[in-house]
VEXDREN-2710 file (C-alpha; in Angstrom, 1 decimal):
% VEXDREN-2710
k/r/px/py/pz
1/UNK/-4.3/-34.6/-8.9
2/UNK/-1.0/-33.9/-6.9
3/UNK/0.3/-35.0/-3.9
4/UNK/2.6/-32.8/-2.1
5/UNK/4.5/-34.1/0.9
6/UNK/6.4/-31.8/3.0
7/UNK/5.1/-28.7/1.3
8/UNK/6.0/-25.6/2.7
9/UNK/4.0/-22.6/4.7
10/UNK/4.7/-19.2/3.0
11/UNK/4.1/-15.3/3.9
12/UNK/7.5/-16.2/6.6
13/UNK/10.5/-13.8/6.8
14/UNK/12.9/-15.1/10.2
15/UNK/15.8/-13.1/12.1
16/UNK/17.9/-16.7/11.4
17/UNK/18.0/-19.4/9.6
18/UNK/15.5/-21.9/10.2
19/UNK/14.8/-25.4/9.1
20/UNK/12.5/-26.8/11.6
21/UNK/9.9/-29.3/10.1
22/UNK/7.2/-27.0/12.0
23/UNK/7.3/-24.7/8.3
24/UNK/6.2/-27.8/6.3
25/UNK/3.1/-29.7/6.5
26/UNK/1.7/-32.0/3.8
27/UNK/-0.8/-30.7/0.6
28/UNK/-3.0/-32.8/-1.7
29/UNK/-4.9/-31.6/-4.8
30/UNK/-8.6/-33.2/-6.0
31/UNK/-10.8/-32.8/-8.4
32/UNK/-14.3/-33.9/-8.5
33/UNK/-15.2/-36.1/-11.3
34/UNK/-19.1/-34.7/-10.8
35/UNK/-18.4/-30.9/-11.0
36/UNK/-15.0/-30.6/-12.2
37/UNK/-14.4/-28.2/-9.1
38/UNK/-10.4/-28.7/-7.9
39/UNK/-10.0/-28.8/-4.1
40/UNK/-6.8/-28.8/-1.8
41/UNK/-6.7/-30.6/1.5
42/UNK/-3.9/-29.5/4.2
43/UNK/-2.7/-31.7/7.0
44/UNK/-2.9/-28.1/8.4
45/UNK/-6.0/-27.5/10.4
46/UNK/-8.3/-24.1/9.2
47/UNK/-7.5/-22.6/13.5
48/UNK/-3.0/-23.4/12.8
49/UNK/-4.0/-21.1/9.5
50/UNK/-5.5/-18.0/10.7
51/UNK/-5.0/-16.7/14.1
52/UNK/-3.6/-14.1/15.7
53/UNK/0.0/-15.5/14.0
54/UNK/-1.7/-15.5/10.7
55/UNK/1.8/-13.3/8.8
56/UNK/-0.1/-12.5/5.6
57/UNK/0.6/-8.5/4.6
58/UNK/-0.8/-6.4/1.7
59/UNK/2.6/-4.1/2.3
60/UNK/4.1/-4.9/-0.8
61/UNK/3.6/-4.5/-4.6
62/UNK/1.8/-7.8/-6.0
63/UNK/-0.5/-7.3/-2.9
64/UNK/-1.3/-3.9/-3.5
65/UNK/-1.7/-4.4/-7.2
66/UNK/-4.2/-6.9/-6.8
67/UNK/-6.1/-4.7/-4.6
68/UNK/-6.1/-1.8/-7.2
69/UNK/-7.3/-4.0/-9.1
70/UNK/-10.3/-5.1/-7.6
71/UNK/-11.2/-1.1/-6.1
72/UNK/-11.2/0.0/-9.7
73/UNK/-14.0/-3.2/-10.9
74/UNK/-15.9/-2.4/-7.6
75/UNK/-15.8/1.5/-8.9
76/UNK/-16.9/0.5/-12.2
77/UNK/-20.0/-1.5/-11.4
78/UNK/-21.0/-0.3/-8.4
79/UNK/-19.7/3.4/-8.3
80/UNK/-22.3/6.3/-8.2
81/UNK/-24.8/4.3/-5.9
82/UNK/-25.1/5.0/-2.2
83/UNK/-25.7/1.2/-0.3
84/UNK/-26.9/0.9/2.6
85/UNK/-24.2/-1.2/3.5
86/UNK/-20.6/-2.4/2.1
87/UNK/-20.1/-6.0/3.9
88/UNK/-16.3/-7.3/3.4
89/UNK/-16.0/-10.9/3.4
90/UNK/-12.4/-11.4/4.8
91/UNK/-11.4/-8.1/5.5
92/UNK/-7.8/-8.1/7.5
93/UNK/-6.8/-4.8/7.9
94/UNK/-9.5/-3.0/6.3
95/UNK/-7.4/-1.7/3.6
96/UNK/-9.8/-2.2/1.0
97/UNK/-12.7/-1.3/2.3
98/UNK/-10.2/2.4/3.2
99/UNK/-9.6/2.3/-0.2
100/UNK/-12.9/2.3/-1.6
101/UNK/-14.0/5.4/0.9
102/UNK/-11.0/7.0/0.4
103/UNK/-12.3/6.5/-4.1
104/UNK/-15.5/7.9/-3.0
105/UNK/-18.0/4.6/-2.6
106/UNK/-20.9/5.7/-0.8
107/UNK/-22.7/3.7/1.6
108/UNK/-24.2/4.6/5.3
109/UNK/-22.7/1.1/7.0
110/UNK/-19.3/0.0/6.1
111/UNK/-18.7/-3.4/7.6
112/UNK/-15.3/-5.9/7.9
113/UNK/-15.6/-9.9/9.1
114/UNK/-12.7/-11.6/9.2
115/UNK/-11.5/-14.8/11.4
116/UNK/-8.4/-13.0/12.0
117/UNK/-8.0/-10.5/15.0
118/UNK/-7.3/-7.1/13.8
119/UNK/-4.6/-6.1/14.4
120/UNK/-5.2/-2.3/14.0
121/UNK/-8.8/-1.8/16.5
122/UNK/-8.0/1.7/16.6
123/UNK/-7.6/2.4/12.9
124/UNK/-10.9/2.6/11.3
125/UNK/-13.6/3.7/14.0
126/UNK/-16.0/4.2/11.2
127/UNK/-16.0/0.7/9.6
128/UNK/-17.3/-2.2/12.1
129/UNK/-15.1/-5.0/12.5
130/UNK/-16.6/-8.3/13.1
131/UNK/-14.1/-11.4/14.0
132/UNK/-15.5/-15.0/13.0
133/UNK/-16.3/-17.1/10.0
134/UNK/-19.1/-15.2/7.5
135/UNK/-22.0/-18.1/8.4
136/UNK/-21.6/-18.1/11.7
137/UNK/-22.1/-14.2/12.1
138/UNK/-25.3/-12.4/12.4
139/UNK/-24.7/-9.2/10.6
140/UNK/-26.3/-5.6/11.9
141/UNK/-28.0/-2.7/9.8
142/UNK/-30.5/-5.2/6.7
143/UNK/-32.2/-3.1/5.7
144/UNK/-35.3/-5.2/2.8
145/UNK/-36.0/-1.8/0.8
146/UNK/-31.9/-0.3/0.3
147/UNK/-29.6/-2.5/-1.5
148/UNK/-26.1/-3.5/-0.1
149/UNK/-22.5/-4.0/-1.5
150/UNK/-20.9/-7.8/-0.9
151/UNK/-16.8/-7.6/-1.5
152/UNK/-14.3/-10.7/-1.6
153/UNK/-11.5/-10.2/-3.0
154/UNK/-8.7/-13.2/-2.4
155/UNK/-11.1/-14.5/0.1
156/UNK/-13.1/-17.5/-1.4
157/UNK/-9.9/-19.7/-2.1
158/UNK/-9.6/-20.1/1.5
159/UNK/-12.7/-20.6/2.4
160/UNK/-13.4/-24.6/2.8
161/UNK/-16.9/-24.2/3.3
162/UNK/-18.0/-21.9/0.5
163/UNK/-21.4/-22.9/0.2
164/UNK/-22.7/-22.4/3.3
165/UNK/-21.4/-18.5/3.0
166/UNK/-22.9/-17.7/0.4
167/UNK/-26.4/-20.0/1.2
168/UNK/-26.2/-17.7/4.1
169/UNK/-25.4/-14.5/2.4
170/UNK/-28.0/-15.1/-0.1
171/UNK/-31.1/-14.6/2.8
172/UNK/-29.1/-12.0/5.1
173/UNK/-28.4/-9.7/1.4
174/UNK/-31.4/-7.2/1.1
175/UNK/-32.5/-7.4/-2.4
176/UNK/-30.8/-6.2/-5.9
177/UNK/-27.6/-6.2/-3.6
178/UNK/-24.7/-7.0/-5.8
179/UNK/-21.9/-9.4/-5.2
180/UNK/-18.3/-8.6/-6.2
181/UNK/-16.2/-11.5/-5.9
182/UNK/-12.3/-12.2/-7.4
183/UNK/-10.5/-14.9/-7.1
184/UNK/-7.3/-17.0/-8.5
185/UNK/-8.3/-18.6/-11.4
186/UNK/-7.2/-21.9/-12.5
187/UNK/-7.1/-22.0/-15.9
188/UNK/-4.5/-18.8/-15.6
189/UNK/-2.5/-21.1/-13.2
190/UNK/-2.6/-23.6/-15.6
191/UNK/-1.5/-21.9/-18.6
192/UNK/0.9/-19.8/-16.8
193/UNK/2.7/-22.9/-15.5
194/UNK/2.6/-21.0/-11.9
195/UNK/2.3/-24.4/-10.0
196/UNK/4.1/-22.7/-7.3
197/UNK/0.9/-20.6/-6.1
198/UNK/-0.4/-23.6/-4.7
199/UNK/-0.4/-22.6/-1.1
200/UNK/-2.2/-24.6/2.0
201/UNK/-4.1/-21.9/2.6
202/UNK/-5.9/-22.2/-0.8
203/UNK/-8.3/-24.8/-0.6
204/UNK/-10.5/-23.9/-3.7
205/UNK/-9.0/-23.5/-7.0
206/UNK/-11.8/-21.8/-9.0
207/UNK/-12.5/-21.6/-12.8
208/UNK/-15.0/-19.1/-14.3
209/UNK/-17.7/-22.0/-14.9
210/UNK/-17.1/-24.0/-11.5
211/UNK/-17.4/-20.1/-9.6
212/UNK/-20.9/-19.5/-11.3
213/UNK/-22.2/-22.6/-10.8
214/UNK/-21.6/-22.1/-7.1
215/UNK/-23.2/-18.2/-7.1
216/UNK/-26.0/-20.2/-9.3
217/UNK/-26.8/-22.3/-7.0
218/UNK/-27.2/-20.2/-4.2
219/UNK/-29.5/-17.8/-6.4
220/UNK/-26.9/-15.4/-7.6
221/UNK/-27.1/-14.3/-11.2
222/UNK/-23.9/-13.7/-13.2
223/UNK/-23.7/-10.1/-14.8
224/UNK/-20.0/-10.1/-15.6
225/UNK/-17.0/-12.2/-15.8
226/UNK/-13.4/-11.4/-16.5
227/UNK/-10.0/-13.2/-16.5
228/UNK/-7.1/-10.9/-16.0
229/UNK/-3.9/-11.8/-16.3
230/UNK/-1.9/-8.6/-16.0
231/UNK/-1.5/-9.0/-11.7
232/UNK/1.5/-11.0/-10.7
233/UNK/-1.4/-14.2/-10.0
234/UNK/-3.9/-14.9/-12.6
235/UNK/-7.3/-13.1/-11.5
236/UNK/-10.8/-14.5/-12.2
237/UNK/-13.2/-11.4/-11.4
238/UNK/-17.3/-11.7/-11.6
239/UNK/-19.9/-9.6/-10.8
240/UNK/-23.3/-10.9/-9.0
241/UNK/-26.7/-9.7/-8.2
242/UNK/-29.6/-11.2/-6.3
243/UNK/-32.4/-9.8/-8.1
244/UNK/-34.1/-13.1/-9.0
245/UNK/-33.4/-12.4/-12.7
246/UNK/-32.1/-14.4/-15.7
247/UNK/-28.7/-13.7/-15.6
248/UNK/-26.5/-12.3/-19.0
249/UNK/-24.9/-16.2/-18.9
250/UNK/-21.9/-14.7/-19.8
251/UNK/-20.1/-17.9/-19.3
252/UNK/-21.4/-21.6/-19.7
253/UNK/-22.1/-23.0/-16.2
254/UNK/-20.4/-26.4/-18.1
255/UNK/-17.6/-26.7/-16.4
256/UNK/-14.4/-27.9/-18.8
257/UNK/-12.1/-30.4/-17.3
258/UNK/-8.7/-29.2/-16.6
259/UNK/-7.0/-32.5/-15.9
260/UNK/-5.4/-33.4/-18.6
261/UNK/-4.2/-30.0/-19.3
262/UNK/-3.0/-30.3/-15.5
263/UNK/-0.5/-33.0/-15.9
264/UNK/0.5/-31.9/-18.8
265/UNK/1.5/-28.5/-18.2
266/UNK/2.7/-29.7/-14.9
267/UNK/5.2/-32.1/-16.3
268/UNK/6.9/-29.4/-17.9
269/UNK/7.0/-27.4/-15.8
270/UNK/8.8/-30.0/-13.0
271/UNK/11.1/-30.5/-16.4
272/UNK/12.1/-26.7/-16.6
273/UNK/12.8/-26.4/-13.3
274/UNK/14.9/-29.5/-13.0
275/UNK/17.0/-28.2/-16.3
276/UNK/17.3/-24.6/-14.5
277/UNK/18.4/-26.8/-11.2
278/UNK/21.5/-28.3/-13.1
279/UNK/21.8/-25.0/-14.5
280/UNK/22.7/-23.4/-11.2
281/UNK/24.5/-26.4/-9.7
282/UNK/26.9/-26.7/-12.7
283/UNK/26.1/-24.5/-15.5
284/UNK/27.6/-21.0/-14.5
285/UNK/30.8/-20.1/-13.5
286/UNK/29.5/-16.9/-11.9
287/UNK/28.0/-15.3/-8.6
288/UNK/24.4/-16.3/-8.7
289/UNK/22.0/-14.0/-6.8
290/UNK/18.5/-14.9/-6.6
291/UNK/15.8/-11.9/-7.0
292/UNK/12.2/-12.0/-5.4
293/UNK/11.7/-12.9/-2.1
294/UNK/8.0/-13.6/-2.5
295/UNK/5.7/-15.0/-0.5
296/UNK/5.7/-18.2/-2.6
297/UNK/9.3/-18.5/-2.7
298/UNK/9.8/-21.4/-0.9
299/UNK/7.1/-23.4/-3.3
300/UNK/9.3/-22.8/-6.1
301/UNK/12.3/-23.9/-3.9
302/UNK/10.6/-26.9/-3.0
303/UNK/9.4/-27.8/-6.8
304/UNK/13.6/-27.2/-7.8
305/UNK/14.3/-29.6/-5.5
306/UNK/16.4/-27.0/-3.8
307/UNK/17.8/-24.9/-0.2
308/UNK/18.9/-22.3/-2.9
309/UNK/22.5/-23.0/-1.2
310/UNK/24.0/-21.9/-4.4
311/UNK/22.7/-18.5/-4.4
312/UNK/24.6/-15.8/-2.7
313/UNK/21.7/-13.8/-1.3
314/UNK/18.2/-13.1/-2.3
315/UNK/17.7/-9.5/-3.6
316/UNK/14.8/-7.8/-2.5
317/UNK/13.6/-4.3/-1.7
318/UNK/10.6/-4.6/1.1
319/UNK/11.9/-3.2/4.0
320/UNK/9.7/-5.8/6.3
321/UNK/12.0/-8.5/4.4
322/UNK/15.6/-7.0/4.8
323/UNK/18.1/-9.5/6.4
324/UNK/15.9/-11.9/7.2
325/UNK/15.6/-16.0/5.5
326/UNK/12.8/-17.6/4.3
327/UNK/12.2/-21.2/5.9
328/UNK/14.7/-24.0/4.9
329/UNK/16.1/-21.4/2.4
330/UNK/19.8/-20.2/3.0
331/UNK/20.4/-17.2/1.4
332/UNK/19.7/-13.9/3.3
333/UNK/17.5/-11.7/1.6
334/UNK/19.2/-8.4/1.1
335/UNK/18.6/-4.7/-0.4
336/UNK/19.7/-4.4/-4.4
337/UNK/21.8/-1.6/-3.3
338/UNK/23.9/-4.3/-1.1
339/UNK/25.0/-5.3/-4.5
340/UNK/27.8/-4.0/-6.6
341/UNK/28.7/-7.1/-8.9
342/UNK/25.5/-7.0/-11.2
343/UNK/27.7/-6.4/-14.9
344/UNK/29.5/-10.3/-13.4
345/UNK/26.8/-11.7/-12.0
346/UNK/23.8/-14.2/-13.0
347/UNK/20.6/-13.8/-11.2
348/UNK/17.6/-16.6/-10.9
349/UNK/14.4/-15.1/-10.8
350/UNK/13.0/-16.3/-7.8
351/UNK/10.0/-15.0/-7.7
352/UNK/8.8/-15.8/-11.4
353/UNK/4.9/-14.7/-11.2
354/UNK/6.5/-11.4/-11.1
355/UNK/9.2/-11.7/-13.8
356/UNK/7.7/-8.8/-16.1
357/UNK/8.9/-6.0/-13.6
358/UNK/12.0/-8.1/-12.0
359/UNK/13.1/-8.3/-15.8
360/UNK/12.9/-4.7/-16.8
361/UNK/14.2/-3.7/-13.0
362/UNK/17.7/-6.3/-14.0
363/UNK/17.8/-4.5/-17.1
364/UNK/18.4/-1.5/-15.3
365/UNK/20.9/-2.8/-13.1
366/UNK/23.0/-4.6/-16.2
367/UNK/22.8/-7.8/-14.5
368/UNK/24.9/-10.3/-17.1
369/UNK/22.5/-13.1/-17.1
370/UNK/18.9/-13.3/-16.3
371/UNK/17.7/-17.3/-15.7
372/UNK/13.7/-17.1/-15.6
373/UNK/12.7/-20.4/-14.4
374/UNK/9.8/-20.3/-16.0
375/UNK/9.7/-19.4/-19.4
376/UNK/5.9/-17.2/-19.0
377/UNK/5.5/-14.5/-18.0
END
């Protein structure tokens, strides 16, 4: 579907700027002509992904929004039951699983696996922490006759062996467990032109029928679905149980076949960016900030074409981010109150899944132009 030479490796905020190849590695995109799933395949090996380097943080707002997200589903179908055990699949920090005692999910065992050393031992003494990959991990406390509570949230897209996890989760689950899973969904990527949250980490892109084919399968029966589009990514949410029973079929396991609709959208969406390119290069006679130093940044760079060399800084307002560069991007990423030009100034949205907020926030400041890159939001 898309080959992607040179792509960049995101979630990096340097002292200096940087533009050693070591940041950029090459990406392909497949889709299978059997089961319409869509696949990514990084030069990158799974072990140079997610070690005890692995930068990813939930410290900032699209992170934490997603995460709200997902505790108030998990409150909503499984709230008012005691489990016997939560199990996180993909845990990090543990922040979700603090959030969801801290909202008052009951369970007696709260559990975290995650490939990733934690970083934080200390932090949670009453949630277990298990490092390694899901199938390969024998997890404590089954219990046949008391139900548990399976989590993933942003977990399965990285996961390049998706049906062994959940082949093995679906005979180490005690019965009537349910299975909250969310995940980016395609067909939001798609129709939000938001090409640039292709990452190398993602190696599934999941739509709602290709996802519940998969829990299907692996004898997990669909009780609710949900595409969300209000996050700064495009969510795809279902809910699971293993109860052995028919299922609501609350979306067709026939999986629709986003090619076409691929190219098409991608086209114009290499076309916008190209215009907005020239734009910045030739079009404007004044001082061009950029605003959003996102994680996915760089992808956008990289689709422009660009070093953003014609910006004059980045504007952002994470303190972890403050005068530091993203990879083979020049600008410095600084604090809006650095800034005391907005009423001359043009800024380029450059972080455009989160233009709703970055738009009302220039608003504020009386920025005189606002270039969006890309024209959804």
């Amino acid at each position: 579907m898309l080959s992607l030479p040179g792509y960049p490796l995101n979630s990096l905020y340097l002292p200096s700027y940087d533009d050693d190849d070591k940041y950029l590695s090459d990406f392909d995109l497949y889709s299978c002509r059997r089961c319409l799933h869509v696949q990514g395949t990084s030069a990158l090996s799974i072990d140079d992904l997610y070690n005890e380097n692995y930068s990813y943080t939930v410290n900032n707002s699209g992170a934490r929004g997603r995460q709200d997200f997902f505790v108030n589903r998990v409150l909503q179908f499984a709230g008012g039951r005691r489990f016997n055990r939560v199990i996180e699949l993909g845990c990090f920090d543990l922040s979700l699983l603090k959030k969801l005692k801290a909202n008052g999910l009951l369970a007696d065992h709260w559990i975290g696996i995650d490939p990733v050393p934690l970083r934080n031992a200390g932090a949670a003494a009453d949630i277990l922490f298990l490092q390694g990959y899901f199938q390969d991990i024998d997890i404590p406390f089954l219990d046949k006759d008391r139900p548990d509570l399976i989590i993933s949230d942003q977990v399965f897209e990285h996961v390049p062996s998706a049906n062994d996890v959940l082949s093995s989760f679906s005979k180490a689950a005690a019965p009537d467990s349910i299975f909250i899973v969310c995940v980016p969904s395609l067909e939001l990527l798609i129709d939000n032109f938001s090409f640039h949250n292709i990452i190398h980490e993602h190696l599934n892109y999941f739509s709602a029928a290709v996802l519940a084919k998969l829990f299907d399968k692996c004898n997990f029966d669909l009780r609710y679905s949900e595409l969300n589009n209000e996050q700064t990514v495009g969510l795809l949410l279902q809910v699971y149980t293993n109860s052995c029973g028919s299922g609501d079929k609350v979306v067709s396991l026939e999986a629709a076949d986003f090619l076409t609709k691929f190219r098409g959208n991608f086209a114009v969406f290499e076309s916008n960016l190209a215009g907005v390119n020239d734009f910045i290069r030739q079009g404007t006679a004044e001082r061009i900030y950029g605003f959003g130093a996102s994680d996915i940044t760089a992808n956008l760079a990289y689709f422009m074409k660009s070093d953003f060399s014609g910006l004059h800084h980045i504007i952002d307002d994470t303190p972890y981010k403050q005068n530091r560069f993203i990879p083979h991007l020049k600008p410095l990423i600084v604090n809006s109150d650095n800034v005391a030009d907005w009423s001359t100034s043009a800024v380029l949205i450059t972080a455009p899944q989160a233009s709703r907020p970055i738009i009302g926030k220039l608003l504020s400041l009386k920025a005189k132009k606002i270039i969006c890159p890309i024209n959804v939001f």
